[in-house]
TIRO-2110 file (N, C-alpha, C; in Angstrom, 1 decimal):
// TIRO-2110
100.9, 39.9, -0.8, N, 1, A
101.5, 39.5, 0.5, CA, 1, A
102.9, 40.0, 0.6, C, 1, A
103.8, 40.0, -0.5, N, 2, A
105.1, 40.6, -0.4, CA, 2, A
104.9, 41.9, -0.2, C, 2, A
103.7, 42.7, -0.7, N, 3, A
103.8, 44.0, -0.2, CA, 3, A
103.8, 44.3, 1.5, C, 3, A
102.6, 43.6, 2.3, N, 4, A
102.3, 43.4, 3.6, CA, 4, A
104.1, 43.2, 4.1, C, 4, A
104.7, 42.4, 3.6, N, 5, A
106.0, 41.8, 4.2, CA, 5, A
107.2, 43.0, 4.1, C, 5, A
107.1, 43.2, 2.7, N, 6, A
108.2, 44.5, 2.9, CA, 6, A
107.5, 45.5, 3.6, C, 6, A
106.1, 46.0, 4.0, N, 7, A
105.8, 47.5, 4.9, CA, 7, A
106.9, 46.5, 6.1, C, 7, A
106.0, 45.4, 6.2, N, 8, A
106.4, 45.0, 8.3, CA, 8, A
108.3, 45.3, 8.3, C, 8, A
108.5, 44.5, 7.3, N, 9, A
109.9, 44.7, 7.1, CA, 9, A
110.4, 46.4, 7.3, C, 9, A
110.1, 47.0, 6.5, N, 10, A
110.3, 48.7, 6.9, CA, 10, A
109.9, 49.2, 7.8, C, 10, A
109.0, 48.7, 8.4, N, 11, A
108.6, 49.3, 10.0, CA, 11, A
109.3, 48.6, 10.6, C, 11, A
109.8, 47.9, 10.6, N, 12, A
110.4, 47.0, 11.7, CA, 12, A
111.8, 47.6, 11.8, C, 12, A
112.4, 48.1, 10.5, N, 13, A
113.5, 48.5, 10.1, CA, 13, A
113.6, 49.6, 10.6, C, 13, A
112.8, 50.7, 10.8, N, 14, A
112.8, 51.9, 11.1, CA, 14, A
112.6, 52.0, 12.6, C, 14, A
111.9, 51.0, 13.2, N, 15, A
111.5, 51.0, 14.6, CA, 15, A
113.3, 50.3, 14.8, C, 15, A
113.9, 49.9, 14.4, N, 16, A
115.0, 49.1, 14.9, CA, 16, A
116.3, 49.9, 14.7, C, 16, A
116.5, 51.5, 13.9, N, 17, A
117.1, 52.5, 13.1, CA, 17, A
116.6, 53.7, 14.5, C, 17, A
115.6, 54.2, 14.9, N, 18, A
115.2, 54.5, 15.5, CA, 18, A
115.6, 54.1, 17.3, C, 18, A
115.2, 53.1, 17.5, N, 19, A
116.1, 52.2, 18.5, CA, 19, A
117.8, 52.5, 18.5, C, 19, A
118.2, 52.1, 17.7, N, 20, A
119.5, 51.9, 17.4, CA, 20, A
120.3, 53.7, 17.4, C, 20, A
119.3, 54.6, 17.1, N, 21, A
119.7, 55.8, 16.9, CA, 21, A
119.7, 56.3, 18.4, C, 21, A
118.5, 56.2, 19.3, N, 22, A
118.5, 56.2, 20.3, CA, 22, A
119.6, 55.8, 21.5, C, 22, A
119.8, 54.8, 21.0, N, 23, A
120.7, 54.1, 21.9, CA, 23, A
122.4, 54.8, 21.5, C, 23, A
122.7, 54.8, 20.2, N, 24, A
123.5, 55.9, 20.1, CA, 24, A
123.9, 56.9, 20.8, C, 24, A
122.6, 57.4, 21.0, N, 25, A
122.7, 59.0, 21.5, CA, 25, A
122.6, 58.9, 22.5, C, 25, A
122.2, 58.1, 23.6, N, 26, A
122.6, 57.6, 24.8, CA, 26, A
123.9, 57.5, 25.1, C, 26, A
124.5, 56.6, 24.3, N, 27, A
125.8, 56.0, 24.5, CA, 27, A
126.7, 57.9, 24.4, C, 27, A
126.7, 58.3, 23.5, N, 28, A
127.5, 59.0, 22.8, CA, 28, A
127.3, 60.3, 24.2, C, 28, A
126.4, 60.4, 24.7, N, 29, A
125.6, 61.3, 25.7, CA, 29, A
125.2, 61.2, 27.2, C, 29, A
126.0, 59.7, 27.4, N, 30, A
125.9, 59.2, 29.0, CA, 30, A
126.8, 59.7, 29.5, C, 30, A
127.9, 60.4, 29.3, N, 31, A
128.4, 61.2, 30.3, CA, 31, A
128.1, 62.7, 30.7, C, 31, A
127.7, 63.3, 29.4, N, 32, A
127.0, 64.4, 29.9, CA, 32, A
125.6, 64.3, 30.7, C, 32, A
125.0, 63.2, 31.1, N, 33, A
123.9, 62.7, 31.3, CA, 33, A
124.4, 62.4, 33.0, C, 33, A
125.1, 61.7, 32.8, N, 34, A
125.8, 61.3, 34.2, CA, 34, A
126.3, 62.6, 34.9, C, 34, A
126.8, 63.3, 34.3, N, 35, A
127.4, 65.0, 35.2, CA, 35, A
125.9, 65.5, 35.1, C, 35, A
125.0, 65.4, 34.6, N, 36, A
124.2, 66.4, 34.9, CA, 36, A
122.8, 65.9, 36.2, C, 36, A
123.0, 64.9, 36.2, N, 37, A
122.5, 64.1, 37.5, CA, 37, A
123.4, 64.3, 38.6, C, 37, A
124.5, 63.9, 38.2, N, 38, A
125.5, 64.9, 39.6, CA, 38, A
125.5, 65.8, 40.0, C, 38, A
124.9, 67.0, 38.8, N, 39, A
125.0, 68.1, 39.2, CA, 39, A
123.7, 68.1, 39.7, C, 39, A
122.4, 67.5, 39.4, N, 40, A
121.0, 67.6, 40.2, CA, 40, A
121.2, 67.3, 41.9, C, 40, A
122.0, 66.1, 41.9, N, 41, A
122.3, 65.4, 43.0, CA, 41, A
122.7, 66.2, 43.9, C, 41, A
123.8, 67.4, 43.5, N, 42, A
124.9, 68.3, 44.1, CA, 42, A
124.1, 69.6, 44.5, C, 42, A
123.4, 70.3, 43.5, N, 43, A
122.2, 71.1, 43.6, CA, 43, A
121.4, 70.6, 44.5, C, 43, A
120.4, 69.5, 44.4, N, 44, A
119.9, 69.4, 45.8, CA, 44, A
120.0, 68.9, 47.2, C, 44, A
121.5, 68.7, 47.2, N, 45, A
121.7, 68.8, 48.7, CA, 45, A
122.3, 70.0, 49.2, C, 45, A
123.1, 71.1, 48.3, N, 46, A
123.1, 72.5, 48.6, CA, 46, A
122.1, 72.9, 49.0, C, 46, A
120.6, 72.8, 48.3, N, 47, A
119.4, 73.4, 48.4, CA, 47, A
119.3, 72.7, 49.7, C, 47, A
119.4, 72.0, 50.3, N, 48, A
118.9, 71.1, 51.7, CA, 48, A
119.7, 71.4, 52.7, C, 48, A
120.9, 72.2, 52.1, N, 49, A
121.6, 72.5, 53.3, CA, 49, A
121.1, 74.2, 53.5, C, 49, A
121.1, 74.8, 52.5, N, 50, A
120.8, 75.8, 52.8, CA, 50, A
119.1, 76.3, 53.6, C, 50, A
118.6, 75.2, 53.1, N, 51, A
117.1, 75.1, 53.6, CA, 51, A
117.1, 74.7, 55.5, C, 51, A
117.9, 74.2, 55.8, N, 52, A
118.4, 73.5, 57.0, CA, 52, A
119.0, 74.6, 57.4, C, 52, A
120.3, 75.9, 57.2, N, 53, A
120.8, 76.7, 57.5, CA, 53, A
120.0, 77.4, 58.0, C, 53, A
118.4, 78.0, 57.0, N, 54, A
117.6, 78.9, 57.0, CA, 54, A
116.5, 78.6, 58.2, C, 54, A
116.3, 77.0, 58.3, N, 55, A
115.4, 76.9, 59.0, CA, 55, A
116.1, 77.2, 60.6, C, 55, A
117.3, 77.3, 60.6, N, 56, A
117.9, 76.9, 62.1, CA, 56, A
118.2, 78.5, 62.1, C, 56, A
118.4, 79.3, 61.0, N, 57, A
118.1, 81.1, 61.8, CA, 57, A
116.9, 81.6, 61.8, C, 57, A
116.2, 80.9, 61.2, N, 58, A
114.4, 81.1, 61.4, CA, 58, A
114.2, 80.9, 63.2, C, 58, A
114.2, 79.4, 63.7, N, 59, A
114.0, 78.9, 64.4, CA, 59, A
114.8, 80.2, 66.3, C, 59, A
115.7, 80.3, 65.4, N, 60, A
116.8, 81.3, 66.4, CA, 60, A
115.9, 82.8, 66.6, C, 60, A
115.5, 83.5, 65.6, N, 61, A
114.8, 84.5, 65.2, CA, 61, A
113.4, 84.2, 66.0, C, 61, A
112.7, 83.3, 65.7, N, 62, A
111.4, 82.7, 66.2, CA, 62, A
111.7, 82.8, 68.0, C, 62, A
112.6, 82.1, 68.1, N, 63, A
113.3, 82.2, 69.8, CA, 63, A
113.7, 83.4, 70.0, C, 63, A
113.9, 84.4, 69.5, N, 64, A
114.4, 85.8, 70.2, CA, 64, A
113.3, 86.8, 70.0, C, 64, A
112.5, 86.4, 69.1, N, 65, A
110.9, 87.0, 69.3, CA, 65, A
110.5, 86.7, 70.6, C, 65, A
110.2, 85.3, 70.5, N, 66, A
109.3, 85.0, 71.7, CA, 66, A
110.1, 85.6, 72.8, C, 66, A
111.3, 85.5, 73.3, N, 67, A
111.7, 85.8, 74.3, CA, 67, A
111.6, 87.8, 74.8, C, 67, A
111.7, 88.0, 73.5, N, 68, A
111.3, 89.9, 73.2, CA, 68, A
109.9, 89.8, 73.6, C, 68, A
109.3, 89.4, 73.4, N, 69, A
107.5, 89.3, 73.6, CA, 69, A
107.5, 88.6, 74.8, C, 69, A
108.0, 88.1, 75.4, N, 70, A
107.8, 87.4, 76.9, CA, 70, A
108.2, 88.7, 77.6, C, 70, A
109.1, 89.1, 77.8, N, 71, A
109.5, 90.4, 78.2, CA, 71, A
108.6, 91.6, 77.9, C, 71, A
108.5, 92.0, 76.5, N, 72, A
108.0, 93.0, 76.9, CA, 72, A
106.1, 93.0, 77.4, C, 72, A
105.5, 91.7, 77.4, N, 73, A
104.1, 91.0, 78.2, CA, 73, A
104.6, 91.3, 79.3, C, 73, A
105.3, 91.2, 80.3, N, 74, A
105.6, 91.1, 81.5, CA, 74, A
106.2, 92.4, 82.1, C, 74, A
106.7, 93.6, 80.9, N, 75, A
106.8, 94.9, 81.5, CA, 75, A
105.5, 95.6, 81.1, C, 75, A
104.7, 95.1, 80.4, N, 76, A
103.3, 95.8, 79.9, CA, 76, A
102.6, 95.6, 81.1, C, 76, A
102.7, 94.0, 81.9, N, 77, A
102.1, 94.0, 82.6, CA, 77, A
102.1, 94.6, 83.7, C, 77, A
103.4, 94.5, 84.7, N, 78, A
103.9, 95.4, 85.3, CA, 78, A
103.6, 97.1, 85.1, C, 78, A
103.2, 97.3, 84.3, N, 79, A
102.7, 98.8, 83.8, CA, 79, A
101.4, 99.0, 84.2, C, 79, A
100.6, 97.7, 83.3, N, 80, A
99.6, 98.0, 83.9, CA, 80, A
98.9, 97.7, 85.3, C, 80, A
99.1, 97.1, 85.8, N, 81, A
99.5, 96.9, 87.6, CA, 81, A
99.8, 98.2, 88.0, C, 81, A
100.9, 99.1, 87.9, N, 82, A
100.8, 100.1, 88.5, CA, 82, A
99.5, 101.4, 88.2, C, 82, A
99.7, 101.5, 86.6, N, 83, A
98.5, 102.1, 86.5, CA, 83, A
97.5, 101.8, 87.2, C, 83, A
97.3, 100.1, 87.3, N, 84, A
95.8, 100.3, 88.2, CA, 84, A
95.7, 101.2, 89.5, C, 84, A
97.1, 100.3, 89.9, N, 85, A
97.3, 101.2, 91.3, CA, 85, A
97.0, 102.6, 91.3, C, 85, A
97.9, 103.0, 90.5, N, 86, A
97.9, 104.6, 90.3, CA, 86, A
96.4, 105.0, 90.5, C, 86, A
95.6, 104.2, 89.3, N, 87, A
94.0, 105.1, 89.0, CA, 87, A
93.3, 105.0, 90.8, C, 87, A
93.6, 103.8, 91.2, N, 88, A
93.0, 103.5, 92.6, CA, 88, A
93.3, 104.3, 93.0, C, 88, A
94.5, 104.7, 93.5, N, 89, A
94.9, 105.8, 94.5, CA, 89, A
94.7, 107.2, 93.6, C, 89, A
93.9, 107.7, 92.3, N, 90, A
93.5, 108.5, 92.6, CA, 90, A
92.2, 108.9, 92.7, C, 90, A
91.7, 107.4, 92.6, N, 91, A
89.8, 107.2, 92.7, CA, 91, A
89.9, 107.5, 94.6, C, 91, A
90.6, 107.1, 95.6, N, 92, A
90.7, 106.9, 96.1, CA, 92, A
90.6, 108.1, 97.1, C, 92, A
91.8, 109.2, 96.3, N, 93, A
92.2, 110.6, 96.5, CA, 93, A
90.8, 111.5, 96.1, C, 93, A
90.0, 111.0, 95.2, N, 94, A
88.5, 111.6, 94.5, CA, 94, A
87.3, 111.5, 95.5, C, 94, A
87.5, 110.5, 96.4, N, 95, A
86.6, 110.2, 97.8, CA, 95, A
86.6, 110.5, 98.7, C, 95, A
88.1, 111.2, 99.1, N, 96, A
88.9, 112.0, 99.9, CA, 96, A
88.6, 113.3, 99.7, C, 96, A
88.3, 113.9, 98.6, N, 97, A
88.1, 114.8, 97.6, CA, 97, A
86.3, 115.2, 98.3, C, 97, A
85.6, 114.3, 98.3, N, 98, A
83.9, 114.5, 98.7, CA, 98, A
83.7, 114.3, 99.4, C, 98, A
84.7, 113.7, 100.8, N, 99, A
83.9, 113.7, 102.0, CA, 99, A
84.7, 114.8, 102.8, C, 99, A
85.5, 115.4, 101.8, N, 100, A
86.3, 117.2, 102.5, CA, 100, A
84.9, 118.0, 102.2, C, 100, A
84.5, 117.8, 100.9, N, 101, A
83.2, 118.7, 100.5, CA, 101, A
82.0, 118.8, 101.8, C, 101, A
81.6, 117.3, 101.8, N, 102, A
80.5, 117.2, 102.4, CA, 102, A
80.5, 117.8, 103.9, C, 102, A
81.9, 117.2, 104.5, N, 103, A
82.4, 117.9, 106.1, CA, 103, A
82.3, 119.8, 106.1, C, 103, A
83.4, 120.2, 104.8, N, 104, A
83.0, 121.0, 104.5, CA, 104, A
81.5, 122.2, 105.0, C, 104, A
80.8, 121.4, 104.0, N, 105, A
80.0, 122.4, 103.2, CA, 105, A
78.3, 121.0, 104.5, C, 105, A
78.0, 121.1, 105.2, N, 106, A
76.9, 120.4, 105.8, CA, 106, A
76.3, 120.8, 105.2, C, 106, A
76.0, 121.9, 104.8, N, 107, A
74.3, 122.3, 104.7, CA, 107, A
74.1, 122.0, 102.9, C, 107, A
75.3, 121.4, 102.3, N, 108, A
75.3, 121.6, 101.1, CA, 108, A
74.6, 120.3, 100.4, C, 108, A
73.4, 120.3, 99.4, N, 109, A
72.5, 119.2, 99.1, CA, 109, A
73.9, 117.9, 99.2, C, 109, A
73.7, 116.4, 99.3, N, 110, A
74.5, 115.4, 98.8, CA, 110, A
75.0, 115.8, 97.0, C, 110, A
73.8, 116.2, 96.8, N, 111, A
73.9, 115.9, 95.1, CA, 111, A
74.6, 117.1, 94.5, C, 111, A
75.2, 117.9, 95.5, N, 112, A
76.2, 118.9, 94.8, CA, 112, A
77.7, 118.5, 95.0, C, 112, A
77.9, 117.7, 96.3, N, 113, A
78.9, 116.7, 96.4, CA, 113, A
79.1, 116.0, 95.1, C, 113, A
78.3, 115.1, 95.2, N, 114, A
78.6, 114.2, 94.4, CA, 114, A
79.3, 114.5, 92.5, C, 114, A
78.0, 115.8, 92.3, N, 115, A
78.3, 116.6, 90.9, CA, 115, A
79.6, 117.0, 91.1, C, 115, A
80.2, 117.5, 92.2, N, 116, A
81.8, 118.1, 92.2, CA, 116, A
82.8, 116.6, 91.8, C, 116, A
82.1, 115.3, 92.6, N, 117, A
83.0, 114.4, 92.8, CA, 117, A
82.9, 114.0, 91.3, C, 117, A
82.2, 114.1, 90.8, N, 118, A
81.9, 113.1, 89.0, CA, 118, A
82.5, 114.2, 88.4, C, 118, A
82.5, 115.4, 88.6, N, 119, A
83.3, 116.0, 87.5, CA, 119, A
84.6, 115.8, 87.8, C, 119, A
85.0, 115.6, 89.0, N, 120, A
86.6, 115.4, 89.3, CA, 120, A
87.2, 113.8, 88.6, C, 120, A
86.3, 112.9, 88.8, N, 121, A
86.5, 111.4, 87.8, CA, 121, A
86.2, 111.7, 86.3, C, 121, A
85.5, 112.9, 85.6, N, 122, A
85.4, 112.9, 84.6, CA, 122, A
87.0, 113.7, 83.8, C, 122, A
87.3, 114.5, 84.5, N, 123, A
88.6, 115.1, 84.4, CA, 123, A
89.4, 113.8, 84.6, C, 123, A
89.3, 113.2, 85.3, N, 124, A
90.7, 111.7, 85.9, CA, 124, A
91.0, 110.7, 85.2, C, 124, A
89.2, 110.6, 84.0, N, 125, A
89.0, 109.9, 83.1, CA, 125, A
89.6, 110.1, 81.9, C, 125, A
89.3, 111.8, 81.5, N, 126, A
90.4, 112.3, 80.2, CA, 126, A
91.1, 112.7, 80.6, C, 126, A
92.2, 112.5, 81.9, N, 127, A
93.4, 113.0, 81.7, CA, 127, A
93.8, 111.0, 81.5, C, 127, A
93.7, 110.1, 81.8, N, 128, A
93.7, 108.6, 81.6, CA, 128, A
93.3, 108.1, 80.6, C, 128, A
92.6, 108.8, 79.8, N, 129, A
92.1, 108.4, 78.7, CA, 129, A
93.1, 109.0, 77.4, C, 129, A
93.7, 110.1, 77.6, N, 130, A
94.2, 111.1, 76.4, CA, 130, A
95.7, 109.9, 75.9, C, 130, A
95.4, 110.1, 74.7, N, 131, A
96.8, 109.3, 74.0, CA, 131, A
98.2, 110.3, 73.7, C, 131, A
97.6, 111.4, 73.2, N, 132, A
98.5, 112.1, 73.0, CA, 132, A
99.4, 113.1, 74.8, C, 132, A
100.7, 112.7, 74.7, N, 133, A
101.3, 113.5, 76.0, CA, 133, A
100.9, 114.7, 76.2, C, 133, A
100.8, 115.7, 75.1, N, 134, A
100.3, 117.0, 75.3, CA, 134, A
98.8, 117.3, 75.7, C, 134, A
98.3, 116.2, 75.3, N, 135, A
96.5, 116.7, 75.4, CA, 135, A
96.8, 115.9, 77.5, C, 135, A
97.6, 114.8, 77.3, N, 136, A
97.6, 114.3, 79.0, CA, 136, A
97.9, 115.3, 80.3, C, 136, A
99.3, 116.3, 79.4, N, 137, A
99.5, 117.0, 80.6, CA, 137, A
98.1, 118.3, 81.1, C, 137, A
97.6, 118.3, 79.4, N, 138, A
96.8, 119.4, 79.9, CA, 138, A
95.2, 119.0, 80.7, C, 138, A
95.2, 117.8, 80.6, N, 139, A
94.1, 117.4, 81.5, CA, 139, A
94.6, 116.8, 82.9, C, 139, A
95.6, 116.5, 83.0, N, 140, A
96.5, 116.3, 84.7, CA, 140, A
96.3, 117.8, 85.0, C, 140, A
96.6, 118.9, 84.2, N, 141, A
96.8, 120.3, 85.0, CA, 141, A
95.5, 120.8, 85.3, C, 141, A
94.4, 120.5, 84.8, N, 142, A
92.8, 121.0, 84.9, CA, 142, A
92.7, 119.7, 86.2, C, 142, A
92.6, 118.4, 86.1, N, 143, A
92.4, 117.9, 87.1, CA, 143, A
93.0, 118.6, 88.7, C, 143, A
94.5, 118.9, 88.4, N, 144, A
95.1, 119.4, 89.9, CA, 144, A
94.6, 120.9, 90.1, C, 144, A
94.6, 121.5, 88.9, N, 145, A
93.5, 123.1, 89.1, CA, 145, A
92.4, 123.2, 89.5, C, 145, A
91.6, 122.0, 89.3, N, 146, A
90.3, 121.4, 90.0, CA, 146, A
90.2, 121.2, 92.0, C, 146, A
91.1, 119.9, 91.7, N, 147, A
91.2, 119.6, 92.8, CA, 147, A
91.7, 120.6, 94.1, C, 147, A
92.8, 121.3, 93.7, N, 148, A
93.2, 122.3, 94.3, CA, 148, A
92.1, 123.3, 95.2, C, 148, A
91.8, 123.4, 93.7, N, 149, A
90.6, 125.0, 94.0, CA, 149, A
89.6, 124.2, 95.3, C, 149, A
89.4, 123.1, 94.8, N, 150, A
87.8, 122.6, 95.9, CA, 150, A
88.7, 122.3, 97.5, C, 150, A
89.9, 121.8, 97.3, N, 151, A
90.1, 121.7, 98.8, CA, 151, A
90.8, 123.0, 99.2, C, 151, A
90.6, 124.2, 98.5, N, 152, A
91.3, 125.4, 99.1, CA, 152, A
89.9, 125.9, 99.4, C, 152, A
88.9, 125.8, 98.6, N, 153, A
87.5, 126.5, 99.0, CA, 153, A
87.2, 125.6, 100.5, C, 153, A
87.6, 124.7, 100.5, N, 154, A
87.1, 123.8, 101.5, CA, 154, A
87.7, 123.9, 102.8, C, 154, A
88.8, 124.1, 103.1, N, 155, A
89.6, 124.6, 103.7, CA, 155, A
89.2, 125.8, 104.2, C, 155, A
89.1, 127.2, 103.7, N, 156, A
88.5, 128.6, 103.7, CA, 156, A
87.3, 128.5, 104.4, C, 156, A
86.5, 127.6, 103.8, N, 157, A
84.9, 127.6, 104.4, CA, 157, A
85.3, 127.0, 105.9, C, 157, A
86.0, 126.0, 106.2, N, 158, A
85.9, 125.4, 107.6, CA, 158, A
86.5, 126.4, 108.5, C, 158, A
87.3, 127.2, 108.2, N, 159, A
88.2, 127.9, 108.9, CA, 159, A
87.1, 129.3, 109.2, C, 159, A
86.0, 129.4, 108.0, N, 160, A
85.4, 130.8, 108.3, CA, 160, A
85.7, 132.0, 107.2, C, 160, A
86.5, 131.7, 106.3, N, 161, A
87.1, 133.0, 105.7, CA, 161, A
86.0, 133.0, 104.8, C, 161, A
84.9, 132.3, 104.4, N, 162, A
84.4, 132.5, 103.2, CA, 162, A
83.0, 133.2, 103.6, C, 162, A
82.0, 133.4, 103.3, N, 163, A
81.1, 134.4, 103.1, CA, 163, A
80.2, 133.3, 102.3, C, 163, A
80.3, 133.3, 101.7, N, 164, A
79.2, 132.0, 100.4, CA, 164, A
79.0, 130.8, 101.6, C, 164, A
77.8, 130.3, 101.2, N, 165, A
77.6, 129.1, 101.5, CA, 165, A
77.5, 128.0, 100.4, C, 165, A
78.4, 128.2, 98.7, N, 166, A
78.4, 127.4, 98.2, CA, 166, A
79.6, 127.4, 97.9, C, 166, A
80.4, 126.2, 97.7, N, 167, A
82.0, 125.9, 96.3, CA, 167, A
81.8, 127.1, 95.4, C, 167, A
81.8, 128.7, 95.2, N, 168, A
81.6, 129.1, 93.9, CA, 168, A
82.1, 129.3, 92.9, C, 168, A
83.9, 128.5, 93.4, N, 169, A
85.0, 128.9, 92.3, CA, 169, A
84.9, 127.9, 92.0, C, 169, A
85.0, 126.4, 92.6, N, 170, A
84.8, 125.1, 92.2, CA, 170, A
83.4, 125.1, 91.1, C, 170, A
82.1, 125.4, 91.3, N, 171, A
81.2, 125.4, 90.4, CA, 171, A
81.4, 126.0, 89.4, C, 171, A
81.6, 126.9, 89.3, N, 172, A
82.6, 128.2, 88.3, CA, 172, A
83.6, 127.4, 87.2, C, 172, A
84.1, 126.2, 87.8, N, 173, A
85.2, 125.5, 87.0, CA, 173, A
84.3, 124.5, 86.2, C, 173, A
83.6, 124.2, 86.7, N, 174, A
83.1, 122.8, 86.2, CA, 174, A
82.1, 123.6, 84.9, C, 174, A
81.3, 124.4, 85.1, N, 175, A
81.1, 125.1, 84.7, CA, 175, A
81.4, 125.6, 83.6, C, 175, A
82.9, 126.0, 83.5, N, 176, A
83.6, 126.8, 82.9, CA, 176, A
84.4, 125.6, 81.8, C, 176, A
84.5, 123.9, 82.6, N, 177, A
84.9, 123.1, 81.7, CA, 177, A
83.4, 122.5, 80.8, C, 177, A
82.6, 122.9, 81.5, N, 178, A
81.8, 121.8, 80.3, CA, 178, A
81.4, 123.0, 79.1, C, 178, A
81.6, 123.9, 79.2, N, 179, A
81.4, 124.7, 78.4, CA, 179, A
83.1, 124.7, 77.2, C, 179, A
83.7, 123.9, 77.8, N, 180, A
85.0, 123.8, 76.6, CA, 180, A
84.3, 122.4, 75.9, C, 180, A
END
């Protein structure tokens, strides 16, 4: 039983040595303990401020986006508004374009009208369709080289100067583009 008494006794001694060592090193180490909670404390309200800085040029940035994208929605749209226009007035000018033919040319089937008029929207199509500027202008210049030729032939025929009773420089072109 004295043995049971001296272990409890030495554990009790060592849990109370231990204790006592701890508390020590507290004591001896509560002010470096205390500055370094200060400094946690001090660190994270820098970190909250600068997080609060960041979010308020975020927020500013976020607002000069949207306002850049409100703008440039509203000149895209404006763009495309005219383009429509634009295409109308030259779908418009392409109608204009077949009922010069048809006055033109009476005796000429409908359906050679119309083949002149779809090739003239097919030209109107890839010159509106092309992405690249270079490939655009060169389909604007076959469209107006087009169009030209048929109301010069059309013109010639009403007046009498022509001899043919068909478009044959206008067929000639279409012709000569489907073959590119």
């Amino acid at each position: 039983m004295n043995y049971l008494k001296n272990w409890t006794f030495s554990v009790l001694k060592l849990f109370h040595t231990i204790k006592d060592e701890n508390l020590y090193w507290q004591i001896n180490n509560q002010e470096q303990q205390l500055q370094l909670k200060h400094e946690r404390i001090l660190a994270n309200k820098l970190l909250e401020e600068n997080l609060k800085k960041r979010s308020v040029a975020l927020e500013h940035d976020i607002d000069l986006m949207r306002t850049r994208n409100a703008a440039d929605l509203v000149m895209f749209k404006t763009k495309c508004t005219q383009d429509i226009k634009d295409y109308k007035q030259y779908l418009a000018s392409l109608d204009q374009l077949k009922r010069s033919i048809q006055l033109s040319y009476t005796h000429l089937p409908e359906a050679v009208a119309f083949t002149i008029h779809h090739h003239a929207k097919q030209l109107l199509n890839q010159m509106w369709d092309a992405k690249d500027f270079e490939q655009k202008m060169h389909h604007e210049m076959a469209l107006i080289n087009f169009m030209t030729t048929v109301h010069e032939e059309a013109r010639l025929n009403l007046e009498g100067e022509t001899a043919g009773k068909l478009p044959d420089r206008t067929l000639s072109l279409i012709e000569q583009n489907k073959a590119n």
